[in-house]
C-alpha positions as CSV (number, residue, x, y, z in Angstrom):
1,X,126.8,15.5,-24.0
2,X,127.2,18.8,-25.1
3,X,126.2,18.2,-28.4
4,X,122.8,16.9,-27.6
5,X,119.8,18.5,-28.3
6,X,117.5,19.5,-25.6
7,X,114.3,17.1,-25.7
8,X,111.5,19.9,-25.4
9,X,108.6,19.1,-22.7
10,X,105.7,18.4,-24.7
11,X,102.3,21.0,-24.0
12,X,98.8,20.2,-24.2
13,X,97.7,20.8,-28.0
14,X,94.9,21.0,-30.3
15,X,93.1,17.9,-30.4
16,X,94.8,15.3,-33.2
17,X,91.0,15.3,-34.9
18,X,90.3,18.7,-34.8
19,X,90.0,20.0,-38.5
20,X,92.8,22.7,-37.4
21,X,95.7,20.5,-35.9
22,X,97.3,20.2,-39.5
23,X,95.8,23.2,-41.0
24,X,95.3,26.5,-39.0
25,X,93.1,28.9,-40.6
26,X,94.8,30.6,-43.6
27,X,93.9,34.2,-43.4
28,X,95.2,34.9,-46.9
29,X,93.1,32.3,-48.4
30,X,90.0,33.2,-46.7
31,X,90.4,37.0,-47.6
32,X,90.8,36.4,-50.8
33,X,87.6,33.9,-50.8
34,X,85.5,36.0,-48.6
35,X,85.1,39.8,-49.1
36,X,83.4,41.1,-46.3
37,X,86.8,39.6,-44.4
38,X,89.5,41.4,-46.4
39,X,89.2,44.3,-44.6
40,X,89.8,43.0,-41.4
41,X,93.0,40.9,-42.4
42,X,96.6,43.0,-42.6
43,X,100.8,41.3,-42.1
44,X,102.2,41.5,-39.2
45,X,105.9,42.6,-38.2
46,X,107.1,39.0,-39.6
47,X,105.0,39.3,-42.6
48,X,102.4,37.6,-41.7
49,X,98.5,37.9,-42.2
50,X,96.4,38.4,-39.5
51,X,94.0,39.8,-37.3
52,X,93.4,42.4,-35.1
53,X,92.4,40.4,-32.0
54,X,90.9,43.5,-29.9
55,X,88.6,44.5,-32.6
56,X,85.1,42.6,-31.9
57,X,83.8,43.1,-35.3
58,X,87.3,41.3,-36.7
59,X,86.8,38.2,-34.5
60,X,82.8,38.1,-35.2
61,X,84.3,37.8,-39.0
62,X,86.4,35.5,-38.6
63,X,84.4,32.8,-36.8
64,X,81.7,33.4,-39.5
65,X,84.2,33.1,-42.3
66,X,85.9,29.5,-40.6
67,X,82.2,28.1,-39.8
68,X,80.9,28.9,-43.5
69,X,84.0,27.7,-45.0
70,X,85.2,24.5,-43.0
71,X,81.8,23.7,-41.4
72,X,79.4,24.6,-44.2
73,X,77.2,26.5,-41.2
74,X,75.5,30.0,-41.6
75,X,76.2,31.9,-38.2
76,X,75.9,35.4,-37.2
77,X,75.6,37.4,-33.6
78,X,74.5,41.0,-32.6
79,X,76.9,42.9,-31.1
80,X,78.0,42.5,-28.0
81,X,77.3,39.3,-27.8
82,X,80.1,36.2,-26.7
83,X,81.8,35.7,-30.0
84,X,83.4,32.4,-29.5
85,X,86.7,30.8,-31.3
86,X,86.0,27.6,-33.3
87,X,89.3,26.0,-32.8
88,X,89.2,26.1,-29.0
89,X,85.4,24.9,-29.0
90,X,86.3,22.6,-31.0
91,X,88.7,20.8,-28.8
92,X,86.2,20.9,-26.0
93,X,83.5,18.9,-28.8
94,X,86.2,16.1,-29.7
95,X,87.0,15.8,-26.3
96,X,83.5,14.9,-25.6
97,X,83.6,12.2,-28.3
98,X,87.0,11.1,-26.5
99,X,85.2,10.4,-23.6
100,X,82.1,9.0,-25.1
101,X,83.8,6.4,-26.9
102,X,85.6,5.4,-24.1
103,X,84.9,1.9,-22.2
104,X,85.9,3.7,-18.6
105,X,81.9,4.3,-18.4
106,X,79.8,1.8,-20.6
107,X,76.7,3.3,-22.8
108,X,73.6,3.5,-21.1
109,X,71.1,4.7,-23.9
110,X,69.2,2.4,-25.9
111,X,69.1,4.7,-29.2
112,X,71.7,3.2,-30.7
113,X,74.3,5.4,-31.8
114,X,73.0,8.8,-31.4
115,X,74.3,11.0,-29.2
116,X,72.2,13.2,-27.5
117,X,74.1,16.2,-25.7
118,X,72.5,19.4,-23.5
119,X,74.5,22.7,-23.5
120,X,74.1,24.9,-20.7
121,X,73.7,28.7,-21.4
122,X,74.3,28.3,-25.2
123,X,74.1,31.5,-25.8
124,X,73.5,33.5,-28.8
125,X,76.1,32.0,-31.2
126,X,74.9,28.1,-30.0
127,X,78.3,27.2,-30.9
128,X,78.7,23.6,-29.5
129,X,75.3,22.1,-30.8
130,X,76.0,23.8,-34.1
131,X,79.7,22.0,-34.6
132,X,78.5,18.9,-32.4
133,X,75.5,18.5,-34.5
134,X,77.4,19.2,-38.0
135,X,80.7,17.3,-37.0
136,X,79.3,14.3,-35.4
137,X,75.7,14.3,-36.1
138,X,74.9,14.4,-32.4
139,X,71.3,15.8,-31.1
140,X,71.6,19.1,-28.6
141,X,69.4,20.9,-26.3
142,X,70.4,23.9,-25.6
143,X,69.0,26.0,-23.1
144,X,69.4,29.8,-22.4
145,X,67.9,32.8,-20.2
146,X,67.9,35.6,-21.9
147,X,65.3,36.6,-24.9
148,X,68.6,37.5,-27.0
149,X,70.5,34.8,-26.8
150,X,67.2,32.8,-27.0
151,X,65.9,34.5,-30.4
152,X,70.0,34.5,-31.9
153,X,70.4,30.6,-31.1
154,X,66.9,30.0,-32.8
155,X,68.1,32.1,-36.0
156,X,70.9,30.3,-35.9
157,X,69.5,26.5,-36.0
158,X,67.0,28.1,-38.5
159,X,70.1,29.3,-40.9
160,X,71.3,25.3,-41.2
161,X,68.0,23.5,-42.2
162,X,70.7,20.4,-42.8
163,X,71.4,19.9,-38.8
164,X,67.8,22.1,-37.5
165,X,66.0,19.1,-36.6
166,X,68.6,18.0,-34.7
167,X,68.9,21.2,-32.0
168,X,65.9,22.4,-29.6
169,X,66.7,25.4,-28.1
170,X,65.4,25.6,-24.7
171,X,63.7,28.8,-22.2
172,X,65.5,28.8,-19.1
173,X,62.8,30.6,-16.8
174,X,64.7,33.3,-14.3
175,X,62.5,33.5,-11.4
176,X,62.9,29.8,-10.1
177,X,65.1,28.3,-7.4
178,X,66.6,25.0,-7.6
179,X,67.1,22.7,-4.7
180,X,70.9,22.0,-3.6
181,X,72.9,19.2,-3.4
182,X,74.6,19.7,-0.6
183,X,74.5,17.8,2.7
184,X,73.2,14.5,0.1
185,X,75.0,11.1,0.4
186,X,79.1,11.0,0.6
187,X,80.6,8.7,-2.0
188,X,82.7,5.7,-0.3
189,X,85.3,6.0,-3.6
190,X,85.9,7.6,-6.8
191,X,88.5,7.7,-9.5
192,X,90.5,10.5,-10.7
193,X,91.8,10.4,-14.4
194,X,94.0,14.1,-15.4
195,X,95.5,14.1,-18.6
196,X,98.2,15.9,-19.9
197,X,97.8,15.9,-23.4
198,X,94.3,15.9,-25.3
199,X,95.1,12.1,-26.3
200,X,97.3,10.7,-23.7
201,X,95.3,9.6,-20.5
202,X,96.9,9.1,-16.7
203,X,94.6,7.2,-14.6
204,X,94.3,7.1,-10.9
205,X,91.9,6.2,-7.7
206,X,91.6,8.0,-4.5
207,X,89.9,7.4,-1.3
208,X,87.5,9.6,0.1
209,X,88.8,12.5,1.7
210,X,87.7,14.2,4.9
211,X,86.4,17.5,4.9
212,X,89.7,20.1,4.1
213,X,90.6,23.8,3.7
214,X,89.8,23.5,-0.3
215,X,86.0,22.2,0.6
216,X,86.4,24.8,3.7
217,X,87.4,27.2,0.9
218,X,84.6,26.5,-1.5
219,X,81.8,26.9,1.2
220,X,83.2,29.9,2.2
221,X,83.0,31.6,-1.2
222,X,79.5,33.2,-2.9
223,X,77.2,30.5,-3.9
224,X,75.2,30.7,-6.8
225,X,71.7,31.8,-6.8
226,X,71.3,32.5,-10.6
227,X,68.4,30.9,-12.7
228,X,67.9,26.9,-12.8
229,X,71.3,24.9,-14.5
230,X,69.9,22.0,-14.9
231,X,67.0,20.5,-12.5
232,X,64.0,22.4,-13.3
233,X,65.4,22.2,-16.9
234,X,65.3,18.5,-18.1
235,X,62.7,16.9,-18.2
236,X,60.9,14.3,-16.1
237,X,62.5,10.7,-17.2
238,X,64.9,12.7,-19.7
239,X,68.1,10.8,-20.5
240,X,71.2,12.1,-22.2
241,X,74.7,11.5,-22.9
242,X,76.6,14.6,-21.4
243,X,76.1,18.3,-20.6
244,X,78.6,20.9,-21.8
245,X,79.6,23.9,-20.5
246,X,81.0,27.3,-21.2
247,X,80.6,28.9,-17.8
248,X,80.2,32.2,-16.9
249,X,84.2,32.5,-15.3
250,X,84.0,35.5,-14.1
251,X,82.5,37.7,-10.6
252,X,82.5,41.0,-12.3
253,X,82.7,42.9,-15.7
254,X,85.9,44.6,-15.1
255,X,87.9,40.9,-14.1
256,X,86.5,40.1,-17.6
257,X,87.8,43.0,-19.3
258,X,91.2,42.3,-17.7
259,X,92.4,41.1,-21.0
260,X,93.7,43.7,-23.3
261,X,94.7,41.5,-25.8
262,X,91.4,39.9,-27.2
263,X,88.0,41.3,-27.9
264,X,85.3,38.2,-27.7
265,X,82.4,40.5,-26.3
266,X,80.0,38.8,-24.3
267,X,77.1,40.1,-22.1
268,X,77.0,40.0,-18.3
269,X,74.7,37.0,-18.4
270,X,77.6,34.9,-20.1
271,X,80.6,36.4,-18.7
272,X,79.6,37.0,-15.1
273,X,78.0,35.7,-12.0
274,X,78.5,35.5,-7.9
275,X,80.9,33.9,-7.2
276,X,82.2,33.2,-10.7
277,X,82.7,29.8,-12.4
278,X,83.5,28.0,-9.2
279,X,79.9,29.0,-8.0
280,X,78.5,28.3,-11.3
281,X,80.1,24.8,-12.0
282,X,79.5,23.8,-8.3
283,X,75.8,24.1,-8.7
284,X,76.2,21.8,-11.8
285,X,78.1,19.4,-9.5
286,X,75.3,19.2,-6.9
287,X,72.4,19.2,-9.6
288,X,74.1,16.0,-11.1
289,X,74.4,14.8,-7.1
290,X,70.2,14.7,-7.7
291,X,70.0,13.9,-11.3
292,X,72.4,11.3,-11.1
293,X,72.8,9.0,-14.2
294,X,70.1,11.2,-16.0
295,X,73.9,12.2,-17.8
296,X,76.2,9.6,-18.7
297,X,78.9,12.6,-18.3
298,X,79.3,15.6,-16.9
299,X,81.4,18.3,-18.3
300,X,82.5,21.8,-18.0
301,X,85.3,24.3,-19.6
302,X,87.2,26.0,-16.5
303,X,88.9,28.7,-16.7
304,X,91.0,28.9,-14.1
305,X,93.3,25.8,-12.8
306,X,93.4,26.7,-9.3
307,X,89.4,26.2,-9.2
308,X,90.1,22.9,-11.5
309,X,91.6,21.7,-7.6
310,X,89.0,23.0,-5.7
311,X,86.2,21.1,-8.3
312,X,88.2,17.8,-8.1
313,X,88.1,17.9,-4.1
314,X,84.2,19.0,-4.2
315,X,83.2,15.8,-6.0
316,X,85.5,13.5,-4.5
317,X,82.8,13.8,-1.4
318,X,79.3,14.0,-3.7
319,X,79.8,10.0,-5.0
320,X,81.2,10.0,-8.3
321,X,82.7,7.5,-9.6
322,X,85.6,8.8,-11.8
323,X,86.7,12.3,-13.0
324,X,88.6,13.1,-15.8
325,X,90.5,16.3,-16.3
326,X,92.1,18.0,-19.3
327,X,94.1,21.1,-20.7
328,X,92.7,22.8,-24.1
329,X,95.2,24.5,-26.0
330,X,94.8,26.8,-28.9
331,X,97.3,29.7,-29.6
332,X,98.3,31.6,-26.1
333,X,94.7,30.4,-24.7
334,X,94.6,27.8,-22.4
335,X,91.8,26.3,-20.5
336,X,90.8,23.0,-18.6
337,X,88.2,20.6,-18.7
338,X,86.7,18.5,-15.9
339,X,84.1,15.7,-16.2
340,X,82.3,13.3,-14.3
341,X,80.0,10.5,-14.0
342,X,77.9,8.3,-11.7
343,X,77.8,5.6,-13.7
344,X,79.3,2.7,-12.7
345,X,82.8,2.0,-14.0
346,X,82.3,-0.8,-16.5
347,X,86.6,-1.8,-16.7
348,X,89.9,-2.1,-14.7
349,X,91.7,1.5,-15.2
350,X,95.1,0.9,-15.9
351,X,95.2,1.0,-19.5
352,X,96.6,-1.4,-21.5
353,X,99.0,1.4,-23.6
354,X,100.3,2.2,-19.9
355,X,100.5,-1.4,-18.8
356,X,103.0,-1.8,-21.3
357,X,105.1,0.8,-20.8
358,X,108.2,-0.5,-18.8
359,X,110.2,2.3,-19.4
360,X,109.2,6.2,-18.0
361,X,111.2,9.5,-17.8
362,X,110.4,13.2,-17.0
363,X,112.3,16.1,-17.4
364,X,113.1,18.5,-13.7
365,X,113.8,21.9,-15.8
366,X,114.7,25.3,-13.7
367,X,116.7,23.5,-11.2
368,X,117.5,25.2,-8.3
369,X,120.7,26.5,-8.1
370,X,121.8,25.0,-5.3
371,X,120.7,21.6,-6.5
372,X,122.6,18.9,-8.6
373,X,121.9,15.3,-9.7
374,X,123.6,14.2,-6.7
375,X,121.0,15.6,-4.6
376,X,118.0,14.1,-7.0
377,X,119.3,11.0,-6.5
378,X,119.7,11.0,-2.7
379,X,115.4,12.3,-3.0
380,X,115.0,9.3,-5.1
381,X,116.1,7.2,-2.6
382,X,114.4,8.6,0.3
383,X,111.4,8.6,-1.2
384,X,111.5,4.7,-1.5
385,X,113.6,4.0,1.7
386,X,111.0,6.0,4.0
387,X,108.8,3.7,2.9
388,X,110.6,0.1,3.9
389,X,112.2,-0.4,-0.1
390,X,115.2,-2.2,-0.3
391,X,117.4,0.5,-2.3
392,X,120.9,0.2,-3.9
393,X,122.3,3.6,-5.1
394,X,125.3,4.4,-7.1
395,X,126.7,7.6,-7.2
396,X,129.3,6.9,-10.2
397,X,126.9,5.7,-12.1
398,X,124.0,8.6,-11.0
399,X,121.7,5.2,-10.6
400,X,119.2,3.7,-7.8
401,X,117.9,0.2,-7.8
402,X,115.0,-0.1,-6.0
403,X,113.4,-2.9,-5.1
404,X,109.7,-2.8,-3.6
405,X,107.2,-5.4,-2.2
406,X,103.6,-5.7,-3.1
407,X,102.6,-3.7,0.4
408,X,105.3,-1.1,-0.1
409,X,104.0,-0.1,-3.5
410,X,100.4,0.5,-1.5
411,X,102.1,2.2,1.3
412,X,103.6,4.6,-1.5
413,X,100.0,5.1,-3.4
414,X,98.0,5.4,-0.3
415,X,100.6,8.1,1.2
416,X,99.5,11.6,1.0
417,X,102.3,13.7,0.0
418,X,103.2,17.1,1.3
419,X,102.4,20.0,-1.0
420,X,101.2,17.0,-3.8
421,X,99.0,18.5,-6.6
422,X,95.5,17.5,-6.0
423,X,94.7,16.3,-9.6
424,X,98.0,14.2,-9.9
425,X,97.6,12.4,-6.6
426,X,96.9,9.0,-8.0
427,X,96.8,6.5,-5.5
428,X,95.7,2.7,-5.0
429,X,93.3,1.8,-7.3
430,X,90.2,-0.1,-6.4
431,X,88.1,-1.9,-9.1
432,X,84.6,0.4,-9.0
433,X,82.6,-2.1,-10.8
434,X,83.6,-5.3,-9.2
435,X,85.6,-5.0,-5.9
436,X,88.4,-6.9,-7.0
437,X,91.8,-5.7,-6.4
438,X,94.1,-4.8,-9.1
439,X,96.6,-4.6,-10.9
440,X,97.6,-8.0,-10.6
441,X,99.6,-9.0,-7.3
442,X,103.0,-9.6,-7.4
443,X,105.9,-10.6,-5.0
444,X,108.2,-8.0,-5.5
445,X,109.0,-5.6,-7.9
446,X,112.7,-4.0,-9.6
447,X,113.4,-1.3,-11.1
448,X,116.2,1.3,-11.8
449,X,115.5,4.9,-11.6
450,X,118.5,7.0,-13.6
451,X,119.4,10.7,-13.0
452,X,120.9,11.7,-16.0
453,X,121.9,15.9,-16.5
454,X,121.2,16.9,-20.4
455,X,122.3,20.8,-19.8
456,X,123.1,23.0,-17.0
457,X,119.7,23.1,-14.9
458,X,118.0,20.9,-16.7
459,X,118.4,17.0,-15.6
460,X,116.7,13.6,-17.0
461,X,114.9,11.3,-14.5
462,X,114.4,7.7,-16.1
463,X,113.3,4.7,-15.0
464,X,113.0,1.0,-16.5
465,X,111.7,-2.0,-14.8
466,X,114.1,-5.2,-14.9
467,X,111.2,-7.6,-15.6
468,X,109.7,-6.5,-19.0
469,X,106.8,-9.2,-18.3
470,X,106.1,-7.7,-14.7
471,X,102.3,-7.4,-13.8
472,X,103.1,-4.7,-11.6
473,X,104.2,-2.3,-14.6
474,X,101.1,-0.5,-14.0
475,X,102.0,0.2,-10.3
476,X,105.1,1.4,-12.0
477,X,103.8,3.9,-13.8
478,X,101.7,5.3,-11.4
479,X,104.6,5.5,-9.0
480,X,106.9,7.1,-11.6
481,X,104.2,9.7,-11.3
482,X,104.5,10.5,-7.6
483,X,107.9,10.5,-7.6
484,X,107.7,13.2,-10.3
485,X,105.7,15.6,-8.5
486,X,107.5,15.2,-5.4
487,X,110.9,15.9,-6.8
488,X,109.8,18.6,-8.9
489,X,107.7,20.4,-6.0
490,X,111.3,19.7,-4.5
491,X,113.6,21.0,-7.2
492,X,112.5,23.1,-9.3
493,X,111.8,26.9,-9.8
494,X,108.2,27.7,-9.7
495,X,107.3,29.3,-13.0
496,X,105.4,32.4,-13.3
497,X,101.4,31.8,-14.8
């Protein structure tokens, strides 16, 4: 054993299609291409080119240089405007086509194949219609408040007569107020989809819950009372694809500022508002209660995970019909995306790449000192025996074989589980579309969970089903998954953010 490698937990990632996930930017190559960037580029103590990433006027360069050279796009911003990072927005663009392409929600516009997108406060650099539009050849409105960011974005379009006809830039007028959502119909069901890597997807179906301290939390909060997001901005019988986001995440300029590592400028109208991004990104949730299927999806960038719970609970009770969640990574950045729709769910969930799967593991890391395998595998057996499974354990062999009925697999996913995370907390799945139960039904199914220590602290949980063939491998999975949380919530060392 002691002369196995540790397997490594994979992170979220760059996106597998974005043009940087096999070549970052080279800074050598550029400065030698691009004059105007030399200056800005020096090596580091491991010898090294790079940046200085609190200098404004380095990181305006650079994303001028990586537009013009990878994207073919001319692109420029006054100072002190949000200068924003072309890998990271990126992500958040191919993400989009991730979900766009997916069957979960079927098409609903009758143009063919063109995509037609709406990005809300584009800002002055317009950064997601210009890489949508010269990446995917999708159609953007963008829309903005502020004669800056208005007159920038329209320079900008203007610079790329390739893609121009493509992008309308759109006034946001200030001095309106747009109705609320709140207090409209309450959703009987939804589904919640999280995923933990930018291609691998976990799918999952709550029921309705009641009114709780994160809604209690959210109400109690500033709401936002800012210009018009989106009703009062599209257009009578307008019809598009998605919305984007890149909210304002921030309450004040000095919580902005916190970060003395990076320099991205950005005015007060991008960076701040009351209440902050959860204020901001409710309002788009209860403008999308009214507007409905006017947007195939709804998206936004978050910025901070614990609000990513508090916007999964909000929309559990407004009627959608799925969410979908994701991490974006890109260097020491990380930030989250949710989306939403109210468009009828057009398949079963469980996907067929999971389906298949009939063997799962996780890794518990950080155990607790006073924890050992032994004690993992007397949780693994709790958490099926409390239930009414018929368990089998074997402490020689660090092994529990558990078999579970048809009802005790929906006792488990119905169960809410103390201290579960919010996003992960799949449970029984309902088909949306049809009413029909599923996965299949099955009598009874096996399966042998293995508790396996790879180093000091660090121990292997695996489990296979005995039935490759089993319809319930599905249920397996999404199982495997609660059990996970729970003995990791139960284990393991919280890490530091």
């Amino acid at each position: 054993m002691g002369g196995k490698k540790r397997r490594r937990v994979e992170r979220p990632s760059i996106h597998p299609r974005n043009k940087y996930s096999e070549n970052p930017p080279d800074f050598a190559l550029l400065a030698s291409l691009y004059p105007s960037f030399k200056p800005f580029v020096f090596l580091n103590r491991a010898g090294r080119p790079t940046i200085d990433w609190t200098d404004f006027n380095a990181t305006r360069e650079l994303t001028r240089v990586l537009l013009l050279h990878d994207h073919g796009l001319n692109w420029w911003i006054p100072d002190g405007q949000l200068c924003p990072t072309v890998p990271n927005r990126s992500n958040y663009i191919h993400w989009i086509e991730d979900l766009l392409s997916s069957d979960i929600i079927p098409k609903t516009s009758t143009d063919g194949n063109n995509v037609r997108g709406f990005d809300i406060g584009t800002g002055a650099n317009c950064i997601y219609p210009l890489l949508g539009a010269s990446l995917l050849g999708w159609s953007f409105v963008g829309t903005d408040v502020t004669d800056v960011a208005l007159e920038w974005a329209e320079k900008n379009v203007k610079s790329n007569p390739h893609i121009s006809e493509l992008i309308e830039i759109r006034k946001v007028e200030s001095d309106g107020s747009t109705p609320s959502g709140e207090g409209l119909h309450i959703g009987e069901s939804f589904i919640v989809e999280g995923e933990k890597d930018l291609s691998g997807i976990n799918a999952g179906d709550t029921e309705p819950l009641p009114s709780c301290s994160l809604d209690a939390d959210l109400g109690s909060n500033k709401s936002y009372h800012g210009p018009p997001v989106l009703l009062g901005i599209l257009k009578d019988g307008e019809n598009l694809d998605f919305c984007m986001c890149n909210p304002p995440f921030f309450e004040t300029m000095e919580e902005a500022g916190l970060n003395p590592k990076t320099s991205c400028g950005g005015t007060p109208e991008e960076m701040v508002c009351p209440g902050g991004e959860k204020a901001f990104i409710t309002r788009i949730i209860d403008d999308s209660v009214i507007l409905k299927q006017s947007f195939r999806w709804y998206t936004s960038m978050v910025g901070k995970k614990t609000n990513l719970k508090i916007l999964v609970s909000k929309l559990r009770n407004v009627g959608v019909t799925i969410v979908k969640t994701t991490e974006f990574v890109q260097g020491q950045t990380c930030r989250w995306g949710i989306a939403w729709s109210f468009v009828p769910s057009a398949r079963k969930l469980i996907l067929p790449h999971v389906a298949k799967k009939n063997n799962q593991s996780f890794m518990l890391e950080g155990l607790q000192r006073q924890f050992s395998a032994i004690n993992v595998l007397q949780s693994v057996e709790s958490f099926f025996c409390t239930i009414g499974a018929s368990c089998k354990s074997n402490a020689s062999s660090f092994t529990v074989d558990v078999a579970i009925s048809n009802d005790h697999c929906n006792a488990i996913l119905k169960t809410e589980v103390q201290g579960y995370n919010e996003l992960n907390n799949y449970q029984y799945m309902q088909e949306i579309c049809d009413g029909s139960s599923f996965p299949p039904s099955f009598e009874e199914l096996c399966f042998r969970i293995l508790v396996f220590q790879q180093i000091p602290g660090t121990l292997l949980v695996r489990g296979s089903l005995k039935d490759r063939e089993s319809p319930g491998s599905g249920v397996f999975w999404s199982i495997f998954q609660q059990l996970e949380e729970v003995l990791k919530n139960k284990f393991c060392r919280e890490k530091a953010s």
